[in-house]
VEXGUMAR-686848 format. One record per residue (C-alpha): x, y, z; residue in one letter. Coordinates in steps of 0.25 Angstrom, whole numbers, plus 2048, in hexadecimal, padded with zeros to 3 digits. Layout:
BEGIN
XYZa...
***
This chain:
BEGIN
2E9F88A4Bx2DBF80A4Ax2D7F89A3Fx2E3F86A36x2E3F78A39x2D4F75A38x2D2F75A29x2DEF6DA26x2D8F63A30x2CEF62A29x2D4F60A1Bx2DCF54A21x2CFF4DA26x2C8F4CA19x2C7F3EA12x2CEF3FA06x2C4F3D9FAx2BEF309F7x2B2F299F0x2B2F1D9F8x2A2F1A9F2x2A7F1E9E3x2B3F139E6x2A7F099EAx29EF0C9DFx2A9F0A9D5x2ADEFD9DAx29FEF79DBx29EEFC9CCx2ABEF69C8x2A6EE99CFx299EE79C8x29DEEB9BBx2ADEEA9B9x2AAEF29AAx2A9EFD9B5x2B8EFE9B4x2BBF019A7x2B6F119ACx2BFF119B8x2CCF079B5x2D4F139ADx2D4F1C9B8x2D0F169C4x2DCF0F9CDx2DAF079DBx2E1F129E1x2D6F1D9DFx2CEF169E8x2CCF1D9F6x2CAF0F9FEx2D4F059FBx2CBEFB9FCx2C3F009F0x2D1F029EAx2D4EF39EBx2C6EEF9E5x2C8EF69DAx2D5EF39D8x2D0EE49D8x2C5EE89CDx2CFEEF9C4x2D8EE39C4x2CDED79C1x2C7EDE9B6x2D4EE49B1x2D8ED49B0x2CAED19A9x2C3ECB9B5x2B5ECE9BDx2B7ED89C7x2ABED89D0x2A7ED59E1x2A8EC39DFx2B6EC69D8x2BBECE9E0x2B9EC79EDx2BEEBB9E8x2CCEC39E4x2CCECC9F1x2C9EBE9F9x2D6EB79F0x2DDEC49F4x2D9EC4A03x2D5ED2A03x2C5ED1A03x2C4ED6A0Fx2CDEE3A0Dx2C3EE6A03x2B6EE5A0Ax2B4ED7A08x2A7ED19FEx29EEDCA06x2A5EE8A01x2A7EE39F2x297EE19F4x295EEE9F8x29DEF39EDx294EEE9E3x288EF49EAx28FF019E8x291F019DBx28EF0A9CEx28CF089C0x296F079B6x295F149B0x297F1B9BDx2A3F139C1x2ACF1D9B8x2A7F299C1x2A9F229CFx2B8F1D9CAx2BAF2C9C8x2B5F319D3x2BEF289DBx2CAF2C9D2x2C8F3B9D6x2C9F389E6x2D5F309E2x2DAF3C9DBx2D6F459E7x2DBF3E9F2x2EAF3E9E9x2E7F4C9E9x2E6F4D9F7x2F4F439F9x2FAF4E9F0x2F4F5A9F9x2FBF55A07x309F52A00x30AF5F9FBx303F64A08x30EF5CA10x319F60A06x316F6FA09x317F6EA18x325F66A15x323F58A16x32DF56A0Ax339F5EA0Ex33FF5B9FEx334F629F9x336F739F8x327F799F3x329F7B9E5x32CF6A9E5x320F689EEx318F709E2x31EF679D8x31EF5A9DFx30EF5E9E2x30CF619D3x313F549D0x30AF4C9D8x2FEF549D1x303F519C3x305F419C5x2F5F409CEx2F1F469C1x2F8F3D9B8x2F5F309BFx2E7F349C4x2E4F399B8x2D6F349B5x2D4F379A6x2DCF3499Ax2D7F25993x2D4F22984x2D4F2F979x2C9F2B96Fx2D2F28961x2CBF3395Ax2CFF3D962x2DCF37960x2DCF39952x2D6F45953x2E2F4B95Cx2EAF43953x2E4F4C945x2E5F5994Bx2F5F5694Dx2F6F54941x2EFF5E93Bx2F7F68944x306F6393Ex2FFF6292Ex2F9F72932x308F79938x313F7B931x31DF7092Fx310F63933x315F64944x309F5E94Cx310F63957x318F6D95Ex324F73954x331F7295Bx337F7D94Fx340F72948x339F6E93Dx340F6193Ax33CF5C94Bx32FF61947x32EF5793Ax334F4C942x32CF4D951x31EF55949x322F61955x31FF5E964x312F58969x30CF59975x30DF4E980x31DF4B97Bx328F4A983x334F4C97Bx341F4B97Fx34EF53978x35AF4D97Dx368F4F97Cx37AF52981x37AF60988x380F6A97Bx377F63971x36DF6D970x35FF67979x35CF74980x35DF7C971x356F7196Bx34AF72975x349F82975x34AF82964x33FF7A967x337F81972x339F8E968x335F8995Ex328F82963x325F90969x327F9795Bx31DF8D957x312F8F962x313F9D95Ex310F9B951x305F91954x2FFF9E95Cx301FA6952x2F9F9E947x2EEF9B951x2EBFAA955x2F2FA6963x2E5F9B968x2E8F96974x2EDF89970x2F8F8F968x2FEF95975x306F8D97Bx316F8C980x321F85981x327F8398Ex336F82990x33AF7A99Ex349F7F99Dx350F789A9x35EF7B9A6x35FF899A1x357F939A3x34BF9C99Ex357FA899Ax360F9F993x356F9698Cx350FA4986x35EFA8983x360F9B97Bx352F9C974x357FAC970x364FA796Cx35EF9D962x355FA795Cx35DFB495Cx369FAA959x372FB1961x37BFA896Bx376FA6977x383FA597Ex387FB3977x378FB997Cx37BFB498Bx38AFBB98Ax384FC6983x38CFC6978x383FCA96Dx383FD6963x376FE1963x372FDB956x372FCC95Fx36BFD2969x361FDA961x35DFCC95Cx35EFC796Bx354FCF96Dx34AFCF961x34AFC0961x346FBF96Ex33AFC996Cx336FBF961x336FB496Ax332FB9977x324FB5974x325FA6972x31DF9C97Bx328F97982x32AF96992x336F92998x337F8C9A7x346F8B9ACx343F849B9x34DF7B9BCx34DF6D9C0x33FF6E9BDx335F619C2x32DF5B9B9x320F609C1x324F6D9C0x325F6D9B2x318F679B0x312F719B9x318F7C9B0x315F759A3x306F729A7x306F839ACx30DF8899Fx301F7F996x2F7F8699Fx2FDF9599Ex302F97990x301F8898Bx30BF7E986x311F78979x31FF7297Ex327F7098Ax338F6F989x33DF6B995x34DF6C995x351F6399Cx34CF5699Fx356F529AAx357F5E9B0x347F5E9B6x343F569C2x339F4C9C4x32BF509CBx32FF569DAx32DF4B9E5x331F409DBx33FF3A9DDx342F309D2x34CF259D5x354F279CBx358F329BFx351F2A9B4x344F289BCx345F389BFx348F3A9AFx33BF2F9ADx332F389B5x335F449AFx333F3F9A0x325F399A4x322F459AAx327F4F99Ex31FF45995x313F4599Ex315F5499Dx313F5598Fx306F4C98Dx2FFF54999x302F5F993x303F5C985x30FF63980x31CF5D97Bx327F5D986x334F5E981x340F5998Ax34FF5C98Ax357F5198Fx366F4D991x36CF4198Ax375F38992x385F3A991x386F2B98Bx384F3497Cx393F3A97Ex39AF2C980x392F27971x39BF29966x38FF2D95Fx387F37969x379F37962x371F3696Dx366F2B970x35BF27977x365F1E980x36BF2E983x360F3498Ax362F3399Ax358F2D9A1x355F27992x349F1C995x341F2799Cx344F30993x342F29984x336F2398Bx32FF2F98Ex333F38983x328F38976x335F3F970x344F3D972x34CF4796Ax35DF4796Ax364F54967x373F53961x37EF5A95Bx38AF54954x391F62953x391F62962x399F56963x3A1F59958x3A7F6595Dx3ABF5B969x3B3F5595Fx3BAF5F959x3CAF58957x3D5F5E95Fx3E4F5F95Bx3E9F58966x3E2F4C961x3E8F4B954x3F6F47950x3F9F52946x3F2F60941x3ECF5B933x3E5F4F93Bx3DEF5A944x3DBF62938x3D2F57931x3CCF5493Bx3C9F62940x3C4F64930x3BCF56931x3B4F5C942x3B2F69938x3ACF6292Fx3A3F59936x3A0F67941x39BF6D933x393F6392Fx38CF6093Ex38DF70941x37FF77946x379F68945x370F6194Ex369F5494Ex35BF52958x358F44959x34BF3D95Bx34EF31960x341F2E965x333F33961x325F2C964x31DF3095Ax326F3294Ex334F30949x343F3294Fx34DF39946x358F43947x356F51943x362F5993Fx35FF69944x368F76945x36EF79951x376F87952x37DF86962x381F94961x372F98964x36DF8A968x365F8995Cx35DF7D956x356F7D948x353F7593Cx360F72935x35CF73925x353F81929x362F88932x368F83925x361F8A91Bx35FF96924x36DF98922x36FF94912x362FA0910x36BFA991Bx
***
């Protein structure tokens, strides 16, 4: 029993990691030359010191220089004597002594780090005995698999806010990133800087996906979103492919596209893609109702597409760690050029977060999806439900007011995209007898529903109703719901006038 026991003991005597003399040296510097803060003020908070003491000191520092005062020993006895707190700090002795510690300026950004890692390693150590606790069931709530989560979760948010690095990018570097996008959309075909979504009207209106956007595709369930994402996801795919191809398959050319599929699964996302592309009725391919020749196609259009980047994860009620941690490994494996998640109120928030309420819950996720897409660099494209107050409008053209959750979402998203279809409303409306007083009434307005079902028939409309870095509009596209299919309306059109 002593041998099992025995090194655990000792792992819970050690001190945890501290640099009480780098914290002393620092302060000295700061207090005899206060320019010595300009290299420690973007990353270093009072809370990183090990002693709170030096914490409080520092903490004094930052605000009189922050306010444009002197910060040095005479000033600040005079406010930690107004303050009554002299004492607690060491009194006029210890400030002294802090000063006789001191280093030069140019050091004073190496000491603030130093103290900054054993901030960062004692967090690690906190993080350690929760999930060491966790495992030997000190949170009954929490089964393995949301202990991972909630440990990765707590990870991902010491690496965010203890992040160290980041700061000013020089502006010709800037201009320099800025050039080579738009050399890349004047060099491919149809001027896209970034990744093609197939349409080539969304394209000419959004310039493709970029990286580090968060857009969101909204809209009523039967409107299309899920057919919509995965046109888009095909034809990003076709596009990475092509890409490769033209680059003799370099490493920065493969990458994939990664579906997060929450309500149906891997199967029946395939059998929609296959449907689309073989144009065979999905419904028919699941009853098995489909002649040899339909199934000969079945079958060669699924060799053709087999080989696209595209990974499909059907987990769900998936949380938003878990996705990140399958995003970040997909980006390390086979690399990463988008990420459809459908949908957005189906995930959960990080495991061992409880959110007051259903919009806080909805304002986690969307910072987090958007936090996602700049860490990663990818465009995130999120489906998401519109609130029922669309079918009590007279006119049911959704709106930024529509999306649930709205304020978190419209704030977060770089992109908000509406998807509707008047035919699908319309056909709704079709008249009935019993509602007319004679036949000839019924029969005008049956003729006048046909005529307006014609002219609205196959018809879609996606509406940008917010974009940050160009202009809102409505693009009309083809949409065939017999095999969930989405396409540019002017190119189905004369596709059929050449058939």
């Amino acid at each position: 029993m002593n041998t099992i026991d025995s090194p655990l003991l000792g792992l819970s005597q050690r001190l945890p990691p501290s640099n009480v003399q780098a914290e002393q040296a620092l302060l000295g510097a700061l207090l005899a030359n206060n320019r010595a803060y300009e290299r420690v003020s973007e990353f270093l908070s009072p809370e990183h010191f090990a002693d709170p003491i030096h914490g409080r000191i520092y903490q004094a520092i930052a605000r009189r220089i922050e306010a444009g005062q002197l910060a040095d020993a005479v000033t600040l006895k005079a406010e930690f004597e107004h303050s009554g707190i002299l004492e607690e700090v060491g009194g006029t002795a210890y400030l002294a002594q802090l000063l006789t510690a001191m280093v030069g300026i140019i050091n004073a950004g190496e000491y603030g780090r130093a103290i900054h890692d054993a901030w960062l390693r004692r967090q690690l150590i906190d993080i350690g005995e929760t999930v060491v606790n966790n495992a030997f069931g000190a949170d009954a709530e929490l089964d393995g698999a949301r202990q991972i989560e909630s440990a990765e979760h707590s990870l991902f948010q010491l690496a965010t806010d203890g992040a160290a690095g980041g700061g000013f990018i020089a502006f010709d570097r800037a201009l320099t990133a800025a050039i080579q996008g738009a050399e890349r959309a004047f060099n491919r075909t149809g001027h896209v800087s970034g990744l093609t979504t197939g349409l080539r009207d969304l394209d000419a209106k959004m310039g493709g996906l970029h990286g580090s956007d968060l857009v969101v595709l909204a809209g009523r369930p039967g409107m299309g979103k899920t057919s919509l994402a995965t046109a888009i996801a095909f034809g990003a795919a076709k596009a990475l492919v092509a890409e490769a191809q033209t680059t003799d398959q370099n490493a920065t050319s493969k990458r994939a596209v990664g579906i997060f599929s929450l309500e149906m699964s891997a199967e029946q996302l395939a059998t929609r893609l296959l449907s689309e592309e073989a144009q065979v009725s999905s419904d028919r391919i699941r009853r098995g109702d489909i002649s040899q020749r339909d199934f000969d196609r079945f079958v060669q259009v699924s060799r053709e597409i087999a080989s696209l980047p595209i990974e499909i994860d059907d987990t769900p009620a998936i949380t938003l760690s878990a996705l990140r941690t399958r995003a970040r490994r997909l980006k390390r494996t086979k690399g990463l050029a988008l990420i459809v998640i459908d949908y957005l109120q189906l995930m959960r928030p990080a495991a061992g977060t409880r959110p007051e309420s259903r919009v806080l819950e909805i304002g986690q996720l969307t910072q987090g999806l958007k936090a996602i897409a700049k860490e990663l660099d990818v465009p995130v494209l999120a489906l998401s439900q519109l609130s029922r107050a669309v079918e009590s409008r007279e006119d049911k053209r959704p709106q930024l007011a529509d999306l649930r959750e709205s304020g978190t979402i419209e704030q977060d998203a770089d992109v908000v995209m509406f998807i509707y279809r008047d035919e699908y409303y319309l056909e709704q409306r079709m008249p009935k007898l019993a509602a007319f007083d004679n036949e000839e009434k019924f029969q005008a307005a049956m003729d006048e529903w046909h005529r307006q079902m014609e002219r609205v028939h196959n018809q879609s409309d996606l509406i940008i109703a917010k974009q940050r870095h160009g202009p809102t509009g409505t693009i009309q596209l083809f949409f065939e719901a017999e095999f969930t299919r989405f396409a540019d309306l002017d190119r189905v059109h004369s596709a059929h006038v050449e058939g």
